[in-house]
N, CA, C and O atoms as a Tinker XYZ file with bonds, in Angstrom:
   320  protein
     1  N    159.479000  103.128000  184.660000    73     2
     2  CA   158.325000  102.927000  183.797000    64     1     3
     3  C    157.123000  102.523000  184.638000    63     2     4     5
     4  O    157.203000  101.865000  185.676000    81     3
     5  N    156.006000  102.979000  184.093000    73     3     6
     6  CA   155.275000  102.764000  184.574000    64     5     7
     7  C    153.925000  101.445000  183.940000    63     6     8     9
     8  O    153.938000  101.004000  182.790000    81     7
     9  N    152.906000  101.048000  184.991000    73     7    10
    10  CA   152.159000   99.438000  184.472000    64     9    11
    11  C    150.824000  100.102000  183.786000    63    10    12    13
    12  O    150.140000  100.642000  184.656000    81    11
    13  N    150.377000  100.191000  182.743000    73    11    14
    14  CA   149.270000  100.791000  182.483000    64    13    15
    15  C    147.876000   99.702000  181.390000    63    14    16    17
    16  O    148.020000   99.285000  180.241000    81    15
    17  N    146.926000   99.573000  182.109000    73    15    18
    18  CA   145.832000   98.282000  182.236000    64    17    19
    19  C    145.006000   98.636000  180.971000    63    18    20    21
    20  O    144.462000   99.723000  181.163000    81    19
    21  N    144.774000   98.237000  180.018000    73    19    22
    22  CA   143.350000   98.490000  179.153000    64    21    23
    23  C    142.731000   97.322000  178.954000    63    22    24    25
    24  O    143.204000   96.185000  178.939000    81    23
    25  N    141.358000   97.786000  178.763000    73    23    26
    26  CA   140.619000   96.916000  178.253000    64    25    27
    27  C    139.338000   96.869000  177.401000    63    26    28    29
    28  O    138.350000   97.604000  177.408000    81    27
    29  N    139.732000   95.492000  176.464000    73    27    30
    30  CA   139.658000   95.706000  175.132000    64    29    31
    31  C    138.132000   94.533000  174.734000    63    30    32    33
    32  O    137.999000   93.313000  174.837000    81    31
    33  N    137.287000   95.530000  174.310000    73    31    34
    34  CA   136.162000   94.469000  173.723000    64    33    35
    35  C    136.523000   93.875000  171.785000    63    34    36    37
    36  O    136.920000   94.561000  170.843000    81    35
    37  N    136.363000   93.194000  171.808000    73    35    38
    38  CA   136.565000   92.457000  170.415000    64    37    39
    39  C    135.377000   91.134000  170.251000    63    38    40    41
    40  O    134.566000   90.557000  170.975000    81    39
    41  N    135.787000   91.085000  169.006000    73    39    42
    42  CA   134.692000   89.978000  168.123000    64    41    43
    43  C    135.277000   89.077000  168.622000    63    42    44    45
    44  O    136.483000   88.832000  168.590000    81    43
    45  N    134.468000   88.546000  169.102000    73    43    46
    46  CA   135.332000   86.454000  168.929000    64    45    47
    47  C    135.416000   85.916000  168.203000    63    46    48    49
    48  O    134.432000   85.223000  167.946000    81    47
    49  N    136.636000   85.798000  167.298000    73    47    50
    50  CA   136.613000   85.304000  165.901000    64    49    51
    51  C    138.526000   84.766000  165.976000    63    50    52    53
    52  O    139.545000   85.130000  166.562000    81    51
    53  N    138.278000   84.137000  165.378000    73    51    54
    54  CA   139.607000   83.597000  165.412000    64    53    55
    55  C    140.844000   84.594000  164.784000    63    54    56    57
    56  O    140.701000   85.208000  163.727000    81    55
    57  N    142.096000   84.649000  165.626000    73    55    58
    58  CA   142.981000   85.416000  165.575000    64    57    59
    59  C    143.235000   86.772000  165.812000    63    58    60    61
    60  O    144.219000   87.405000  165.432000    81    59
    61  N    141.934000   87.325000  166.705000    73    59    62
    62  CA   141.689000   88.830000  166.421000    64    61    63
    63  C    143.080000   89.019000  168.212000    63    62    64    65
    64  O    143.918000   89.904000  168.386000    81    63
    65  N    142.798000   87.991000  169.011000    73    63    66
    66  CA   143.799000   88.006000  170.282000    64    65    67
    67  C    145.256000   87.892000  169.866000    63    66    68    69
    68  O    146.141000   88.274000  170.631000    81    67
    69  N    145.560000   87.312000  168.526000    73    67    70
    70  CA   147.189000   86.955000  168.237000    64    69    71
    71  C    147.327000   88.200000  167.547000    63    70    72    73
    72  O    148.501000   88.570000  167.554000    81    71
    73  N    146.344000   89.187000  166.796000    73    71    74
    74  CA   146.955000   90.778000  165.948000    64    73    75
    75  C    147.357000   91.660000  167.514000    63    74    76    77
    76  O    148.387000   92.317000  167.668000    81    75
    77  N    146.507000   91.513000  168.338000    73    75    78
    78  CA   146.774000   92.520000  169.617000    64    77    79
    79  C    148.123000   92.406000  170.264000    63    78    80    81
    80  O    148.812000   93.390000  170.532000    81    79
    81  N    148.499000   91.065000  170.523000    73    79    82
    82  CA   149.733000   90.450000  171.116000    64    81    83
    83  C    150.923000   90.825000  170.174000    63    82    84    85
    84  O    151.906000   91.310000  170.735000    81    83
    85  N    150.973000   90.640000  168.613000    73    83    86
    86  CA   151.455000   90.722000  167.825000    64    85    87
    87  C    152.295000   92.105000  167.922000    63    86    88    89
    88  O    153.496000   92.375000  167.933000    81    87
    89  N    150.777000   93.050000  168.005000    73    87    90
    90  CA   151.146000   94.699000  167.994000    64    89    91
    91  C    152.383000   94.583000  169.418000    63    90    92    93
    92  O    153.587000   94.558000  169.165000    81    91
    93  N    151.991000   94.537000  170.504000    73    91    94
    94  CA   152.348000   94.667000  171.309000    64    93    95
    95  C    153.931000   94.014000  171.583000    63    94    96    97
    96  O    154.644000   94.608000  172.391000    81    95
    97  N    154.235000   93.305000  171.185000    73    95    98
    98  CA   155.346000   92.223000  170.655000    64    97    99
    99  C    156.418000   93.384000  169.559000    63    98   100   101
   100  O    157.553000   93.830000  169.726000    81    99
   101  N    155.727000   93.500000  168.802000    73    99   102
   102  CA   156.329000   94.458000  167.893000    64   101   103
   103  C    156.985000   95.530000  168.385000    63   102   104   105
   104  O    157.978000   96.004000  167.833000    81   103
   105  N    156.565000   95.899000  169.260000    73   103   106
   106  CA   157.117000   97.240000  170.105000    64   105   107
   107  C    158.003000   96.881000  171.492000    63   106   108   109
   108  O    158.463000   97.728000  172.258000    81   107
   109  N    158.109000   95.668000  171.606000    73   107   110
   110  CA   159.612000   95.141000  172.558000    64   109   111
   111  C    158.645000   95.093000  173.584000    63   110   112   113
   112  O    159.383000   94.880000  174.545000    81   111
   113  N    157.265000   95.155000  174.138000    73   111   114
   114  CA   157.149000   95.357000  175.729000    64   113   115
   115  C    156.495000   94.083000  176.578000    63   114   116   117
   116  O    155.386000   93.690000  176.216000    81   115
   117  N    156.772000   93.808000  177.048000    73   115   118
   118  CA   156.465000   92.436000  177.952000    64   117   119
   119  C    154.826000   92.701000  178.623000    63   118   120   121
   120  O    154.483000   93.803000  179.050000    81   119
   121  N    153.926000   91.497000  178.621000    73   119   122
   122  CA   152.823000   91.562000  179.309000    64   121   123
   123  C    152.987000   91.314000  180.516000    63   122   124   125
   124  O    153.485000   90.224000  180.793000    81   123
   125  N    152.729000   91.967000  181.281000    73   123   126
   126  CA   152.291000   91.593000  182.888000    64   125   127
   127  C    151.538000   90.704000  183.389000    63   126   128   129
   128  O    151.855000   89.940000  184.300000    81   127
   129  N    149.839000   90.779000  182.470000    73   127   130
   130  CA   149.016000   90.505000  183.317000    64   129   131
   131  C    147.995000   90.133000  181.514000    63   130   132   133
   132  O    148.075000   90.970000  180.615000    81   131
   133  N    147.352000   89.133000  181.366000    73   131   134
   134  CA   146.394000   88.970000  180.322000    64   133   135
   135  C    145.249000   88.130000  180.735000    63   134   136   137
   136  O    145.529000   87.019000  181.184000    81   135
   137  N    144.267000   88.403000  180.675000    73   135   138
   138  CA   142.958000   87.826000  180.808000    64   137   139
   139  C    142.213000   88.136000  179.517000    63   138   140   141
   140  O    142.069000   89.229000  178.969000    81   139
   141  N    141.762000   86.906000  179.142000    73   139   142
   142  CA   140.595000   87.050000  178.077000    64   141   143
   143  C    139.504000   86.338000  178.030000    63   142   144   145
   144  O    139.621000   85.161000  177.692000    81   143
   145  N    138.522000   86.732000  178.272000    73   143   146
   146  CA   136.966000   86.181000  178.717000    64   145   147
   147  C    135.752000   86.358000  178.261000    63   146   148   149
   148  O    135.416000   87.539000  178.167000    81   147
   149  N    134.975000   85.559000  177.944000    73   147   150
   150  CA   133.728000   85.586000  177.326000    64   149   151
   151  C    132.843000   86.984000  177.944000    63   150   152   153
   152  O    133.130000   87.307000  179.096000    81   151
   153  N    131.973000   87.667000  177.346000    73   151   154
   154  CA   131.062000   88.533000  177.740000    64   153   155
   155  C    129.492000   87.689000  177.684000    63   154   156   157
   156  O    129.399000   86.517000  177.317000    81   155
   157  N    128.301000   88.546000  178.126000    73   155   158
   158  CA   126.968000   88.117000  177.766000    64   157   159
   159  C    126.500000   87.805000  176.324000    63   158   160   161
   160  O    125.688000   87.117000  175.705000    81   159
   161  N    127.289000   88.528000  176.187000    73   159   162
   162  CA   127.272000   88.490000  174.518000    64   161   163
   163  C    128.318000   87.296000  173.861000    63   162   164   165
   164  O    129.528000   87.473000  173.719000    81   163
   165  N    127.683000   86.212000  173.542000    73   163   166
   166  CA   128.778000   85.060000  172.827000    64   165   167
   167  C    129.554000   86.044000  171.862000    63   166   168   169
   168  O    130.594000   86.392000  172.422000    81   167
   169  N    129.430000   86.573000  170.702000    73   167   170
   170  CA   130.201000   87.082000  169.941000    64   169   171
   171  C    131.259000   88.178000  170.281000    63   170   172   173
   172  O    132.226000   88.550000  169.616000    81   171
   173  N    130.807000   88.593000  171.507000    73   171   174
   174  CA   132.376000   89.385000  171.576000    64   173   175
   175  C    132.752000   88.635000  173.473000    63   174   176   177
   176  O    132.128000   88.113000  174.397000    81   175
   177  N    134.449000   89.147000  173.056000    73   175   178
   178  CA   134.914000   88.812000  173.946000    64   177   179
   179  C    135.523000   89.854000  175.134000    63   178   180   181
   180  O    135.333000   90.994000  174.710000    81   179
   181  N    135.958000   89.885000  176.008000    73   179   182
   182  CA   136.648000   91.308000  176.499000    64   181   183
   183  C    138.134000   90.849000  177.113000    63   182   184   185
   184  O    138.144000   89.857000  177.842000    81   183
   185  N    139.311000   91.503000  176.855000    73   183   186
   186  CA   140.575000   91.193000  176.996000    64   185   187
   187  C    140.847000   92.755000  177.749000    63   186   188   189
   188  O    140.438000   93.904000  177.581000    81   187
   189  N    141.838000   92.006000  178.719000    73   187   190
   190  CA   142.309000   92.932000  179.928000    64   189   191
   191  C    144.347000   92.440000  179.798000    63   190   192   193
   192  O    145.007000   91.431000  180.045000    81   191
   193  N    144.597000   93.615000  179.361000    73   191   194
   194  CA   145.972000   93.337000  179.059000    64   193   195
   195  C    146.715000   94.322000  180.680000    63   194   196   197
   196  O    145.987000   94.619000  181.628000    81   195
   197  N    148.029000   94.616000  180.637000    73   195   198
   198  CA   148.597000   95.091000  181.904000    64   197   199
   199  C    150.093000   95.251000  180.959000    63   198   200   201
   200  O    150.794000   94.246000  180.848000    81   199
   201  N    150.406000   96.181000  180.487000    73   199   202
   202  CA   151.698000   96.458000  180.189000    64   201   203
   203  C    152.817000   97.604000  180.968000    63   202   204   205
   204  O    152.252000   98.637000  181.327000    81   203
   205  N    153.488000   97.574000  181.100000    73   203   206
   206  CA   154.250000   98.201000  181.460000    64   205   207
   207  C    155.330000   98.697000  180.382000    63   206   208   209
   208  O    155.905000   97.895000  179.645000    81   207
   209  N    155.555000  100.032000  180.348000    73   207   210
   210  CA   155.933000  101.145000  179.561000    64   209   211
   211  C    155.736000  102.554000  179.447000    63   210   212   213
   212  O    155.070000  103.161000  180.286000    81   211
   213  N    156.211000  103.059000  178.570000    73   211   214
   214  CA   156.633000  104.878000  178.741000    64   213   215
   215  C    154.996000  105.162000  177.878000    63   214   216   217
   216  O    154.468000  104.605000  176.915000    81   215
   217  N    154.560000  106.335000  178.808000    73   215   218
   218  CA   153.019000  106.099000  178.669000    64   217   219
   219  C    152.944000  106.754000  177.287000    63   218   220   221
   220  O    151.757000  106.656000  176.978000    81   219
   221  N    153.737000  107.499000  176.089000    73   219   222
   222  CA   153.499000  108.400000  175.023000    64   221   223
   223  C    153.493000  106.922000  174.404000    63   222   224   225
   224  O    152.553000  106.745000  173.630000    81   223
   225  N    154.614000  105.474000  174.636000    73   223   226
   226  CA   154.369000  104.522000  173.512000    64   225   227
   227  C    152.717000  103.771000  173.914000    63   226   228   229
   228  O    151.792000  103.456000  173.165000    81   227
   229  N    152.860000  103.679000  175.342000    73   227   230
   230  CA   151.014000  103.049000  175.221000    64   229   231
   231  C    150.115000  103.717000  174.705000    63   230   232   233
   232  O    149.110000  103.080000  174.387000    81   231
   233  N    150.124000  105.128000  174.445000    73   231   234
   234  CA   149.033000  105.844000  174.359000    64   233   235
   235  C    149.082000  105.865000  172.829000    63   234   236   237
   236  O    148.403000  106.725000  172.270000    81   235
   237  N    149.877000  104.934000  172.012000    73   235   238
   238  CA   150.070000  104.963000  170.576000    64   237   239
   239  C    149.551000  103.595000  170.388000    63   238   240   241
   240  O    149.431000  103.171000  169.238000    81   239
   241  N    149.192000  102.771000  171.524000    73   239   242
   242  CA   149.677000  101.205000  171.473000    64   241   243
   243  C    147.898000  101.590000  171.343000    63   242   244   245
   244  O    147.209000  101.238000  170.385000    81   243
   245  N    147.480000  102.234000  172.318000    73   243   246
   246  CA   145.618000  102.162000  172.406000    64   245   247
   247  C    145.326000  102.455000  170.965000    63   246   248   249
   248  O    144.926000  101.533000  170.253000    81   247
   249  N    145.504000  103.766000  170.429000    73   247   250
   250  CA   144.913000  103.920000  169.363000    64   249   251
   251  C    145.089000  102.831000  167.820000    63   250   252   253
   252  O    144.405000  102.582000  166.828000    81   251
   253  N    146.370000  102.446000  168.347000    73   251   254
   254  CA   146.772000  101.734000  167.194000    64   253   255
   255  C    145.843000  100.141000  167.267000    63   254   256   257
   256  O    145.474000   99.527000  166.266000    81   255
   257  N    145.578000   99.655000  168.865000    73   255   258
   258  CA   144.435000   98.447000  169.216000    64   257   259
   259  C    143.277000   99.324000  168.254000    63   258   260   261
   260  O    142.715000   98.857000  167.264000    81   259
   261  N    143.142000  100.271000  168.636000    73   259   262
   262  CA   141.231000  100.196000  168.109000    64   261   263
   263  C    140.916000  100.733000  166.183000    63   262   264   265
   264  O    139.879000  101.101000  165.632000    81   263
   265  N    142.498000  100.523000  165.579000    73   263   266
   266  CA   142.188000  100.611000  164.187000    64   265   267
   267  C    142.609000   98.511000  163.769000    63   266   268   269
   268  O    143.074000   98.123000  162.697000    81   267
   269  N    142.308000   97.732000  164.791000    73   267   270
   270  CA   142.786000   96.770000  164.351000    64   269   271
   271  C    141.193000   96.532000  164.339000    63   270   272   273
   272  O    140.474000   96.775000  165.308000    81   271
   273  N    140.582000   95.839000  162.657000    73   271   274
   274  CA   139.005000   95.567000  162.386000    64   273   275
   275  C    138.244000   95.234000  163.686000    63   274   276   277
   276  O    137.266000   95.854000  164.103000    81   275
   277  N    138.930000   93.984000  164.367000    73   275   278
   278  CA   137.527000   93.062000  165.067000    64   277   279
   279  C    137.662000   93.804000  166.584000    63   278   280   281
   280  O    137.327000   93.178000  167.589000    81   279
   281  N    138.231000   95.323000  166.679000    73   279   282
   282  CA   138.453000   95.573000  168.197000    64   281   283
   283  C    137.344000   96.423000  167.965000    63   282   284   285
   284  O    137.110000   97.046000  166.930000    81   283
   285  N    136.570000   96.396000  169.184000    73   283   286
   286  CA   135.339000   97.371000  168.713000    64   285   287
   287  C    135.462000   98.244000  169.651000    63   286   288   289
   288  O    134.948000   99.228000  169.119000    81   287
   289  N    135.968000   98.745000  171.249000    73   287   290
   290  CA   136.386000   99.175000  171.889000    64   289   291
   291  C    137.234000   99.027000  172.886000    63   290   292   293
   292  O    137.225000   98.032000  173.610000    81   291
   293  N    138.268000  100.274000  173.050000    73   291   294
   294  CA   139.667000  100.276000  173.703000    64   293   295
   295  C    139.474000  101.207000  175.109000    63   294   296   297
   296  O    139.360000  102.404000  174.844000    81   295
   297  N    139.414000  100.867000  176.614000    73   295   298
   298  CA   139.218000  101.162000  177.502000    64   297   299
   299  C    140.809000  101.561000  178.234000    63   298   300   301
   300  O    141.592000  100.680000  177.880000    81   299
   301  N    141.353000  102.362000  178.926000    73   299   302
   302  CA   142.397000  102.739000  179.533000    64   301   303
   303  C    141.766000  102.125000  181.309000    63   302   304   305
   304  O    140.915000  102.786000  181.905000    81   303
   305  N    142.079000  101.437000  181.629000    73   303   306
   306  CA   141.196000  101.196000  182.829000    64   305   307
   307  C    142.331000  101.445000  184.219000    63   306   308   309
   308  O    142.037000  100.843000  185.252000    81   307
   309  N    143.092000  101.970000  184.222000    73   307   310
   310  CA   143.808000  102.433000  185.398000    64   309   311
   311  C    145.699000  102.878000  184.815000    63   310   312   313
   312  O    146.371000  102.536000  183.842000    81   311
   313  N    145.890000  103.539000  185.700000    73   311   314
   314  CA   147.600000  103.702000  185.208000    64   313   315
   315  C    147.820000  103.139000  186.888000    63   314   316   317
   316  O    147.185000  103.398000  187.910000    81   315
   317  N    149.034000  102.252000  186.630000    73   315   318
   318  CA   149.037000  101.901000  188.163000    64   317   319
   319  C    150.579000  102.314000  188.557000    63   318   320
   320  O    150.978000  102.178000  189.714000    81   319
């Protein structure tokens, strides 16, 4: 399997980081790597996840992040 990185702009609003984890949880796959950090913008935040898995379930995992309300965009930022 392979480690594949996205990253995710969202609202800063409470709980919008526990639906993402949640998803991801749901589907058995362990995080590698999570950073979540303020932008210029107080109201949104940007989260850099690192999962490792079979890339047809991540590539279900992205689309399925950017129908969750407060994600406003879903970035693929490297397959490593």
């Amino acid at each position: 399997m392979k480690s594949y990185r996205f990253k995710i702009l969202i609202e800063n609003k409470p709980a919008v980081l526990v639906r993402i984890l949640s998803l991801i949880a749901a589907r058995n796959y362990n995080i590698n790597y999570l950073l979540n950090q303020k932008t210029k913008d107080p109201t949104i935040s940007e989260v850099i996840i690192d999962i490792e898995g079979k890339k047809i379930i991540l590539e279900q995992m992205r689309k399925q992040f950017s129908r969750i309300i407060n994600v406003i965009k879903v970035h693929d930022i490297e397959e490593i």
